[in-house]
C-alpha positions as CSV (number, residue, x, y, z in Angstrom):
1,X,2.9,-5.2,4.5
2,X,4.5,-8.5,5.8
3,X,5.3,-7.2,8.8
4,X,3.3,-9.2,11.4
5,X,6.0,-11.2,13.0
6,X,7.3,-8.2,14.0
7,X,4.3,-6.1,15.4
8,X,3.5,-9.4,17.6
9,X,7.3,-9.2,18.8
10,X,6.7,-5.3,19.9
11,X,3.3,-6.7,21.5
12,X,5.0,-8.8,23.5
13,X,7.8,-6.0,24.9
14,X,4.3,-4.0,25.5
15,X,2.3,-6.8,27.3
16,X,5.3,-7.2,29.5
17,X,5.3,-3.3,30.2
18,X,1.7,-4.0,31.1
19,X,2.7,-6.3,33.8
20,X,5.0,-3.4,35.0
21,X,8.3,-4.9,33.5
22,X,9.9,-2.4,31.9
23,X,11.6,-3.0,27.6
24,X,13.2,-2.0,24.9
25,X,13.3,-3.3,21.1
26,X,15.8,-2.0,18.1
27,X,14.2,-2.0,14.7
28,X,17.1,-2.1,11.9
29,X,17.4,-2.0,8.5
30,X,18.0,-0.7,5.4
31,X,17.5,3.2,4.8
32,X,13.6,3.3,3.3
33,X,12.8,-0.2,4.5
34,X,9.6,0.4,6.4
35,X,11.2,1.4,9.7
36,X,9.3,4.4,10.3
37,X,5.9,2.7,8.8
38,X,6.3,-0.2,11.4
39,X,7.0,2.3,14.3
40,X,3.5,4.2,13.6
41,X,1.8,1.0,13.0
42,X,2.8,-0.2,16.5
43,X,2.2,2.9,18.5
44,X,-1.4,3.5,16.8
45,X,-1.9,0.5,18.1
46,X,-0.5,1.0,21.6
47,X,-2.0,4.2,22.1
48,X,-5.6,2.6,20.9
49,X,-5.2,-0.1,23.7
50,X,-4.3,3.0,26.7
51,X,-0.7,3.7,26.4
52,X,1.2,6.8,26.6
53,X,3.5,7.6,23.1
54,X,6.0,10.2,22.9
55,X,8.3,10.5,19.7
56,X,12.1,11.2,20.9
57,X,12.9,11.6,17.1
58,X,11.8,15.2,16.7
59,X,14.0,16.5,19.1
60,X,16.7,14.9,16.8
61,X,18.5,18.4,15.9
62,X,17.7,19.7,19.4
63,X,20.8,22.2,20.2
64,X,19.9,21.1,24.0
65,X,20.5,17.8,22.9
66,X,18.5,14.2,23.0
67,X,17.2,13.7,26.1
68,X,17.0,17.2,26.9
69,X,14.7,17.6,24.4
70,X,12.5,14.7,25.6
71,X,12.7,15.7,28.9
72,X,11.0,19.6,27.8
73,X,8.6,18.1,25.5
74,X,7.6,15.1,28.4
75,X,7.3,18.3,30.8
76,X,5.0,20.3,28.4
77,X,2.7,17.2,28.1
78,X,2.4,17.3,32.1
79,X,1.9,21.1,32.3
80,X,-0.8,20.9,29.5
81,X,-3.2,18.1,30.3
82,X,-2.4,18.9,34.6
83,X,-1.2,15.0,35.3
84,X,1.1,15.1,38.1
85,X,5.0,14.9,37.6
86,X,7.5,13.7,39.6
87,X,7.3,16.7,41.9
88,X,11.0,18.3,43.0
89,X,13.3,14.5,42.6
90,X,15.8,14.9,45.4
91,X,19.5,17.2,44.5
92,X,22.5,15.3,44.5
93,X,24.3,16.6,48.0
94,X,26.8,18.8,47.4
95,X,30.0,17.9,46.0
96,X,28.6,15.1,44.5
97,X,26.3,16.4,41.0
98,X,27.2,14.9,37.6
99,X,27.5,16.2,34.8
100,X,24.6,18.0,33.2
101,X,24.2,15.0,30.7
102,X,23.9,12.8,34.0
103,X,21.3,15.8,35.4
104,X,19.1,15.7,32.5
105,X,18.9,11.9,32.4
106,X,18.4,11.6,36.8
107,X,15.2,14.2,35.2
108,X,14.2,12.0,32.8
109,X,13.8,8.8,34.4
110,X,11.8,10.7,37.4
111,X,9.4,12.0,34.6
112,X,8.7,9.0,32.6
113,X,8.7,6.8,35.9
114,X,5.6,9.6,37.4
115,X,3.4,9.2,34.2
116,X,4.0,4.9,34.1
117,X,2.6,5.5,37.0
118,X,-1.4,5.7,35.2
119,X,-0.8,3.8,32.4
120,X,2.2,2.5,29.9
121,X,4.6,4.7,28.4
122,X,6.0,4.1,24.9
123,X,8.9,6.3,23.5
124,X,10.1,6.2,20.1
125,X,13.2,7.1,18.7
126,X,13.1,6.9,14.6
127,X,16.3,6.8,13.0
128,X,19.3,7.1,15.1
129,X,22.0,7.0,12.6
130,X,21.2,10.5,12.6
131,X,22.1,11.1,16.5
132,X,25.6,11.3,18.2
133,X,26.4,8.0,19.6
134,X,26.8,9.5,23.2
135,X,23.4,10.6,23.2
136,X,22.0,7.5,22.1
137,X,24.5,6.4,25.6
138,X,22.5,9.0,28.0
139,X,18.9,7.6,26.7
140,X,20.0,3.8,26.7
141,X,21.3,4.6,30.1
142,X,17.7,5.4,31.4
143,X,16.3,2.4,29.5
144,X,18.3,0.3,32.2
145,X,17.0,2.1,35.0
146,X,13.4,1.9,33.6
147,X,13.5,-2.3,34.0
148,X,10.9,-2.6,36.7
149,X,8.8,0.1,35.3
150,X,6.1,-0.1,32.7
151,X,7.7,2.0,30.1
152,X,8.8,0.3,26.4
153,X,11.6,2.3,24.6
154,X,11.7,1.5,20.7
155,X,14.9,2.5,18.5
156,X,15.4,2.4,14.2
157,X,18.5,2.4,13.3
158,X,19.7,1.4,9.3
159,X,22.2,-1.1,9.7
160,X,25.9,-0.8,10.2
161,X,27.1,1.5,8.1
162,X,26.8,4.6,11.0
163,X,28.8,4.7,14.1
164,X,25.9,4.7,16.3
165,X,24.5,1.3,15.5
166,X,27.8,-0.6,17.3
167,X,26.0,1.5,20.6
168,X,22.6,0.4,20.0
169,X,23.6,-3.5,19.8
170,X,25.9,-3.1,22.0
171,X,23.9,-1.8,25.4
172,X,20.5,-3.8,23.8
173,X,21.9,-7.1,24.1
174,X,22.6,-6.5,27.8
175,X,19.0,-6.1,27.7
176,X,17.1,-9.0,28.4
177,X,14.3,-10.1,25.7
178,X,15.1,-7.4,24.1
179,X,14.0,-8.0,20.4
180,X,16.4,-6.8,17.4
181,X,14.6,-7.1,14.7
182,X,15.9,-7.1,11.3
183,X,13.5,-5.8,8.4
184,X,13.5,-7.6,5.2
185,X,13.2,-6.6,1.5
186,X,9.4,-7.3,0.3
187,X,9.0,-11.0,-1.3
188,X,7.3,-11.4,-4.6
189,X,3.7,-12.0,-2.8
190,X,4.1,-9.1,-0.9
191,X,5.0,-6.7,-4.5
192,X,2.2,-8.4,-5.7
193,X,0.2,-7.9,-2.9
194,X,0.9,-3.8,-2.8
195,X,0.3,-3.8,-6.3
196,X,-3.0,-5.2,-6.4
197,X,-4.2,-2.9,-4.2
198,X,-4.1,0.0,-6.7
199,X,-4.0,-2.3,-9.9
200,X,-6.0,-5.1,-9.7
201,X,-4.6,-8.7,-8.9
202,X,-4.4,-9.6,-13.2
203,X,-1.8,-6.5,-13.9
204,X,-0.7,-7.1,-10.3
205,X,0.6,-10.8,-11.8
206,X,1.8,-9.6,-14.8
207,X,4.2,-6.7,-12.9
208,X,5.1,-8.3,-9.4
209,X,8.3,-9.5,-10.4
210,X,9.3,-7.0,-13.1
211,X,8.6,-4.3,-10.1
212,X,10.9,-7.2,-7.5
213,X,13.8,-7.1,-9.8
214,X,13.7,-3.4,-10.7
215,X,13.4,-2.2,-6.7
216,X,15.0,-5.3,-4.6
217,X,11.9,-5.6,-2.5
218,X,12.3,-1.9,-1.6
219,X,9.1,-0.4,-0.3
220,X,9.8,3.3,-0.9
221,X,10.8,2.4,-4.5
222,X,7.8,-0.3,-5.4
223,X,5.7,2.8,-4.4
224,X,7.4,4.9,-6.4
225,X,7.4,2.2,-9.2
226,X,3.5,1.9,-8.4
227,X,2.7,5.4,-8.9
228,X,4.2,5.6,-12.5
229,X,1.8,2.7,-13.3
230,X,-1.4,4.7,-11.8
231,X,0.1,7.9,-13.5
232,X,-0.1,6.5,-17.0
233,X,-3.2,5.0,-16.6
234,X,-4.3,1.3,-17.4
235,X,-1.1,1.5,-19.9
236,X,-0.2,-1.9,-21.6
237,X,-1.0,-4.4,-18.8
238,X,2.2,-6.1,-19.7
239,X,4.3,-3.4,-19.3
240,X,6.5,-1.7,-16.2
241,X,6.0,2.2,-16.5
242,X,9.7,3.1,-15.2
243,X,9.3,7.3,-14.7
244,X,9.6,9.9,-12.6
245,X,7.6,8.2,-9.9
246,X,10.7,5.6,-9.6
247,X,13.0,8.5,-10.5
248,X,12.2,10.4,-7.1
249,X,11.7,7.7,-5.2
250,X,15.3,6.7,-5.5
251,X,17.0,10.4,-4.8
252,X,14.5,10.1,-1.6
253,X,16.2,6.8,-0.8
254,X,19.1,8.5,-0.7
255,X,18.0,11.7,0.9
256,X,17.3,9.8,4.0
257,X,21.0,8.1,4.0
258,X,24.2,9.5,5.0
259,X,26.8,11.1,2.7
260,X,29.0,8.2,2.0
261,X,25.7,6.1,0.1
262,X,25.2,9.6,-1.8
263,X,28.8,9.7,-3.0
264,X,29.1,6.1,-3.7
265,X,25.9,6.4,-5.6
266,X,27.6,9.2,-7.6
267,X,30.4,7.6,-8.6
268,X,29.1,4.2,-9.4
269,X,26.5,5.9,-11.8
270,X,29.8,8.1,-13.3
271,X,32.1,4.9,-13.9
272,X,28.3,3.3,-15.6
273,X,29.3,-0.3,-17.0
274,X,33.2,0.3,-15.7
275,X,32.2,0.3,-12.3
276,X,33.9,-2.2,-9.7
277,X,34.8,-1.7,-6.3
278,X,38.5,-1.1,-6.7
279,X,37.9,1.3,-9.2
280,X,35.6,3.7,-7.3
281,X,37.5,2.8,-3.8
282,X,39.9,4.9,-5.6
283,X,38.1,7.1,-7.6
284,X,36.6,8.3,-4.1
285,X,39.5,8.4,-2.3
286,X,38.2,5.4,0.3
287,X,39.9,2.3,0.9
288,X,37.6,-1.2,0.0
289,X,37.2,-2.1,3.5
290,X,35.3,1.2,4.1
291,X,33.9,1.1,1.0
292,X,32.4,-2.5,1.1
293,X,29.6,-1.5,4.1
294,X,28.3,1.8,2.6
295,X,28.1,-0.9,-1.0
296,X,26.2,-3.5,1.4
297,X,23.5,-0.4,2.6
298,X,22.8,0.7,-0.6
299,X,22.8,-2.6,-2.4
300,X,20.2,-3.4,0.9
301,X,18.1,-0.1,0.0
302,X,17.4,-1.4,-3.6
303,X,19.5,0.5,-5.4
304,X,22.6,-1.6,-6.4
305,X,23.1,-5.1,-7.2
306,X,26.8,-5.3,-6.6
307,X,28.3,-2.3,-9.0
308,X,25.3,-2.0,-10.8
309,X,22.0,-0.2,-10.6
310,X,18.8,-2.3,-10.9
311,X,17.6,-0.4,-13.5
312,X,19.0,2.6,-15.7
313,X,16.6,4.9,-14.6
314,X,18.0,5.4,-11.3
315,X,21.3,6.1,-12.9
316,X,19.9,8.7,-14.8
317,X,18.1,10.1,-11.7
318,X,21.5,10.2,-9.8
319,X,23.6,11.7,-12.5
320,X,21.0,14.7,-13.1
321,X,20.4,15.3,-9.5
322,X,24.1,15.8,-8.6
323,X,26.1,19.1,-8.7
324,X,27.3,20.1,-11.5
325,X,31.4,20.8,-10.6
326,X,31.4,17.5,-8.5
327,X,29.6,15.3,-11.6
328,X,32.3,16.9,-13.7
329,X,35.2,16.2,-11.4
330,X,34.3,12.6,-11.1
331,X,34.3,12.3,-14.9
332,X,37.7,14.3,-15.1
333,X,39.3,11.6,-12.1
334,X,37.6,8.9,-13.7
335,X,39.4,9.4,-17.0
336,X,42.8,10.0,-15.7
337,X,42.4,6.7,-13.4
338,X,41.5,4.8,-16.7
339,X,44.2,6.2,-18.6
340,X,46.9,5.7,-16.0
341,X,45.6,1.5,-15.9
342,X,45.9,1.6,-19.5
343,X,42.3,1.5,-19.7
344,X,40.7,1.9,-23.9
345,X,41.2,5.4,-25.3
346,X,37.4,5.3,-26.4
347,X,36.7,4.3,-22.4
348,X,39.0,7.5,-20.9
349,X,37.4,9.7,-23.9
350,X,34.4,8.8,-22.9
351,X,34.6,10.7,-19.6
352,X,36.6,13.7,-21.1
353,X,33.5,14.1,-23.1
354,X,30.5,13.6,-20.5
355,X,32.4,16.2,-18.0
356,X,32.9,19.0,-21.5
357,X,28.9,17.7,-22.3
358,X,27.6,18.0,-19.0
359,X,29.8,21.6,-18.7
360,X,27.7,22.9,-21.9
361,X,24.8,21.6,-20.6
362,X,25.3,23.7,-17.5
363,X,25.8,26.8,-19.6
364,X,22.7,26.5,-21.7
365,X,20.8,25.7,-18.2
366,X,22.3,29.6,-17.2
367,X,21.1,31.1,-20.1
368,X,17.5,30.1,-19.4
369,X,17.3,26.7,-21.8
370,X,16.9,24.5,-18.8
371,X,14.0,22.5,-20.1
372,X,15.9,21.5,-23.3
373,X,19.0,20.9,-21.5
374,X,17.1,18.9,-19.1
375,X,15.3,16.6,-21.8
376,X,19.1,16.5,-23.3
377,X,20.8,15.5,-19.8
378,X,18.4,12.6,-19.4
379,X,18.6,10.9,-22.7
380,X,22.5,11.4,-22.6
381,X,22.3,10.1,-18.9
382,X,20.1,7.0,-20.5
């Protein structure tokens, strides 16, 4: 969904590999944007007109590391369907061999530059955030030498709130026509667009820009918006169903992120109305500077505008889903950082109470009443 410019951008880098000049392209944005959709779109599409995709994200957690895991898998595919390799690629004399990083790449390049060989090669690697910068290094590395050859390396990253992202622009830009391509929130024709697929184009009109303001133009969370709408039926055609549908959706937004969006999530929804970015700089122990770019990624995921959640739902989803001893620690640092700013004794007692309410809660959740306590902790969250 309103992602054309950008699948004729990677058609381009792939054309070029067609006419045996090698590419790369960096796909960033904010965690749930439609990275991963837009990668999948463009290699069906790649692979439909002849080329060669291998996914370089799955070997992610490999112990061996990146590109050693690339290099086994791209190995298997050669061993399985009996397409020739690079044969034996000649030893570094003696004296002179690399480290094994620099062994494993030398490996690499010889593999992917023997299958280019028969047709394009497109490799994907979906969300490096998640991958040490001096891997992403070693694989960039190879990208360089793969300039003349017709092989397209595509990268997600979301945004620059993780250390590897400085790497990616970094080595990119050297790269030229190399596309970095930012993705943007959904506009208001494309809500209403993804709507009227499953609702018709009338409720479609009526709940666009309810669903807009309530997600940011998030595509994970208008989905998850969309499917409270199909689960209660036709429902009152003026009104947004806000459930569990949105509910999950926004604890999988933040599944995908790192741990400083998940803690920042939790204390913003534990300081509720008193939130500002001073207050839970220091209620987290971070100083604003670091604070500001994890604010900026999850205000870009939909979640926040400024120290507020769109919509209370998602507070309520963050506060229930968090651990029990850290949702009562916050509450216990939250009141004592009121107190000592001479903040109102009903604002500090406030927290004193939700940690001793969400303690009982826990308790009753022990002793095998965890569907009351449940229904309790969400209207108390509400």
């Amino acid at each position: 969904m309103e992602r054309d410019e950008e699948l004729s951008r990677l058609d381009a880098v792939l054309a070029g590999c067609r006419r045996g000049a090698g590419g790369a392209a960096l796909v960033s944005g904010a965690v749930a944007s439609g990275k991963t959709e837009l990668l999948h779109a463009f290699t069906e599409r790649a692979v439909a007109a002849g080329a060669l995709y291998f996914e370089a994200g799955r070997h992610l957690g490999d112990p061996a590391g990146l590109t050693e895991g690339l290099l086994r898998g791209l190995e298997l595919f050669v061993e399985e369907t009996g397409r020739p390799g690079p044969g034996v690629p000649a030893r570094p004399r003696p004296g002179e061999a690399g480290p094994p990083a620099a062994e494993t790449a030398r490996r690499l390049h010889a593999q992917l530059l023997a299958l280019a060989e028969r047709e394009p090669v497109v490799v994907g690697v979906d969300d490096t955030h998640r991958v040490p910068p001096a891997a992403l290094r070693d694989l960039l590395g190879v990208a360089r030498r793969l300039r003349t050859a017709p092989v397209m390396m595509i990268f997600t990253d979301a945004g620059a709130a993780h250390p590897g992202h400085g790497v990616l622009h970094e080595e990119l830009s050297r790269l030229p026509g190399t596309p970095l391509l930012r993705m943007r929130p959904l506009s208001l024709d494309g809500a209403f667009r993804l709507f009227a697929r499953r609702l018709g184009a009338e409720r479609a009109g009526r709940l666009a820009a309810r669903g807009l303001a309530v997600t940011g133009g998030s595509p994970l969370l208008l989905r998850g918006l969309l499917a409270d709408q199909r689960e209660n039926g036709t429902g009152a055609a003026d009104r947004l169903e806000v459930g569990a549908g949105f509910e999950h959706a926004v604890l999988d937004c933040l599944g995908r992120g790192d741990e400083d969006a998940r803690r920042l999530a939790a204390a913003v929804a534990v300081l509720g109305d008193a939130a500002t970015a001073p207050l839970a700089a220091e209620l987290l122990g971070w100083s604003e500077p670091a604070l500001a770019a994890t604010l900026d990624a999850l205000g870009r995921a939909g979640l926040l505008d400024a120290m507020r959640f769109r919509h209370l739902a998602a507070r309520a989803a963050v506060l229930t889903a968090m651990d029990a001893d850290e949702r009562t620690g916050l509450h216990l640092r939250a009141a004592r950082l009121l107190y000592r700013k001479g903040a109102r004794a009903a604002d500090v007692a406030h927290h004193v109470t939700a940690a001793s309410h969400w303690v009982a809660l826990e308790h009753l959740a022990q002793e095998g009443n965890s569907g009351a306590a449940g229904e309790t902790m969400t209207s108390r969250a509400d």
